[in-house]
C-alpha positions in Angstrom: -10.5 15.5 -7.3 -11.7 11.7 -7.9 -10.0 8.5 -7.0 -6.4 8.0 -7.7 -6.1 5.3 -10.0 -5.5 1.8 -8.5 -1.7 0.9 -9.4 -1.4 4.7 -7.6 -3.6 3.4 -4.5 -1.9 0.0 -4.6 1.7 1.8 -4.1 0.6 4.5 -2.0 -3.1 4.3 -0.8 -6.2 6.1 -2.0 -5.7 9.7 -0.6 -8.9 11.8 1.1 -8.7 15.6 -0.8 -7.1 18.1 1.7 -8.3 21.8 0.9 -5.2 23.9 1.9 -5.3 27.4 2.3 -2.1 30.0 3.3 -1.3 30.2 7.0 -2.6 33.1 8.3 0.0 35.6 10.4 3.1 33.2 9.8 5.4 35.1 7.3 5.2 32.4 4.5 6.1 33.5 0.8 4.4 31.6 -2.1 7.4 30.2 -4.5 5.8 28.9 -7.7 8.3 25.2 -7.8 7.1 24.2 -11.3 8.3 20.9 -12.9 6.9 17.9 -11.0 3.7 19.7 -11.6 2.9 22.8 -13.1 0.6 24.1 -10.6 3.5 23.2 -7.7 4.3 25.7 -4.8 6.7 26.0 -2.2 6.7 28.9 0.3 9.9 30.3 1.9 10.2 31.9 5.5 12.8 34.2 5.2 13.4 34.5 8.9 14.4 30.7 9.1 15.4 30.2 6.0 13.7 28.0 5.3 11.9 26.5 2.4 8.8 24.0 2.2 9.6 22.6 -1.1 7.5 19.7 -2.0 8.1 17.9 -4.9 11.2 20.0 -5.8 13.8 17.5 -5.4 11.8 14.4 -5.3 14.6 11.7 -6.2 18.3 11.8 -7.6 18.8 10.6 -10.9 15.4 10.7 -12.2 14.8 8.1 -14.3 10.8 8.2 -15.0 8.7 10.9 -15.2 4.1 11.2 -15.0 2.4 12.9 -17.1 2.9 16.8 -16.3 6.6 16.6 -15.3 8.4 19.5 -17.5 12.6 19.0 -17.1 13.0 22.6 -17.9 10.4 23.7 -15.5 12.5 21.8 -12.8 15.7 23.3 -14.1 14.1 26.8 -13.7 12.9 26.1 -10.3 16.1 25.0 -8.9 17.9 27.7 -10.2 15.7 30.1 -8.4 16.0 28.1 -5.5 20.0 28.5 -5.3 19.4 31.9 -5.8 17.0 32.1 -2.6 19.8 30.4 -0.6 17.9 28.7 1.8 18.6 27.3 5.1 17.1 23.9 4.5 14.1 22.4 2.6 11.3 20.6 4.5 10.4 18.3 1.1 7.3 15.7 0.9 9.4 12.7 0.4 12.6 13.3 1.9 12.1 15.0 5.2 14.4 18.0 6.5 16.8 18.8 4.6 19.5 20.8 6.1 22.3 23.2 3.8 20.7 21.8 0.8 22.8 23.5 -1.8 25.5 21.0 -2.5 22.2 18.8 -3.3 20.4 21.0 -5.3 23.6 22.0 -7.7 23.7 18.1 -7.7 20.1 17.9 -9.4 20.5 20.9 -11.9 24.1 19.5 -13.0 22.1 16.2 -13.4 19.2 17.6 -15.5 21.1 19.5 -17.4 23.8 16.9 -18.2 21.2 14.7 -19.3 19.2 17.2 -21.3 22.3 17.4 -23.0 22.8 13.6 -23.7 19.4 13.5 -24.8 19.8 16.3 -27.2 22.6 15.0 -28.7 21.2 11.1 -28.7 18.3 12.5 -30.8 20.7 14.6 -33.1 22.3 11.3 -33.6 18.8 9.7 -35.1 17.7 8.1 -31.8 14.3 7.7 -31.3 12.9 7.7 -28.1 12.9 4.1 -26.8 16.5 3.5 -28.4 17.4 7.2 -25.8 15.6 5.0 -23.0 17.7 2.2 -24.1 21.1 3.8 -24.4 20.4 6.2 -21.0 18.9 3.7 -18.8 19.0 0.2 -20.1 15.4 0.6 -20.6 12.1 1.2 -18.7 13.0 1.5 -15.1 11.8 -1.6 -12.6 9.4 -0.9 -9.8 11.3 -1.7 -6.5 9.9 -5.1 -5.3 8.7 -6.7 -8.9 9.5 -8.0 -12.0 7.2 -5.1 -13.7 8.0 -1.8 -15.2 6.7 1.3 -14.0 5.2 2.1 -17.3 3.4 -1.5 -17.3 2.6 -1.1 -13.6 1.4 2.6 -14.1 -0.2 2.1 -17.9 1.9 4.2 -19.5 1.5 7.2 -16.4 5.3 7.2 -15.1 7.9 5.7 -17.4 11.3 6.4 -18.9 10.0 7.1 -21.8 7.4 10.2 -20.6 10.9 11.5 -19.0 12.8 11.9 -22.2 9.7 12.9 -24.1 9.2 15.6 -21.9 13.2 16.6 -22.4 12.3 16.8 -26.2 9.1 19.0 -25.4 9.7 22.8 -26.9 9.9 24.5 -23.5 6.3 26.5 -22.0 6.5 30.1 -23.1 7.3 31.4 -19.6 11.0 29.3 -19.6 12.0 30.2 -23.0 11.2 33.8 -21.8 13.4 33.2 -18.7 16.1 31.4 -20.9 16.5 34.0 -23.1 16.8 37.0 -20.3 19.8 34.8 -18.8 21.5 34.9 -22.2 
């Protein structure tokens, strides 16, 4: 991969590419976690319990989204991740997390309430900035400045990619799911 671009480098620092490949003897079980990525992973020890989630439950209340992030791919991901029960998730940005379930029924309640609003804001004859209005007062700040994220970003993360992606017509492989949970 190239250089991240600079409001990316700025916030977190330019990143040297890491080739990872699967432990080797340790009894790790490759979880495709879709929705802040498509091509995201996590892989489950079923001795411990434990998950290594990533991205799966980056932040509460999501607000802004980059370019990639599907809602229903999250939704579909946490679902499966109740199911699996685990011990604790070992995430990238909040650290150990132990007896997560109470947290992850928190997420999927909160995506799905919102894909609900948004749904029914855009039934209503919303457009998309007037849903980013009534949802969440507008584009969110970036902690520390005056600027939005989508200013900061140009245009990468945003309230507005996050309700776009809401209105997205889900990837073939969720609709498929959706419909064998009906």
């Amino acid at each position: 991969p190239g250089r991240v671009p600079e409001y990316r480098a700025r916030l977190w620092g330019q990143r040297t590419p890491l080739r990872v490949r699967p432990p080797v003897g340790l009894p790790l079980e490759p979880i495709a976690l879709p929705g802040h990525s498509p091509d995201q992973f996590g892989y489950f020890d079923r001795e411990t319990g434990w998950l290594y989630s990533g991205d799966l439950v980056l932040r509460r209340n999501q607000q802004i989204a980059m370019p990639g992030e599907d809602p229903r791919a999250m939704i579909d991901s946490v679902r499966r991740v109740l199911k699996l029960a685990p011990a604790a998730l070992a995430t990238s940005h909040r650290g150990l997390l132990i007896d997560p379930a109470m947290l992850l029924r928190e997420q999927l309640d909160y995506l799905e309430h919102l894909a609900g609003e948004i749904a029914q804001l855009r039934r209503s004859g919303l457009n998309v900035d007037a849903i980013v209005r009534a949802l969440f007062g507008g584009e969110q700040i970036l902690p520390g400045t005056q600027t939005t994220w989508r200013e900061a970003s140009g245009g990468d993360f945003s309230s507005r990619r996050w309700v776009m992606a809401f209105l997205r017509p889900p990837s073939p492989a969720i609709k498929a799911r959706e419909n064998s949970n009906r």
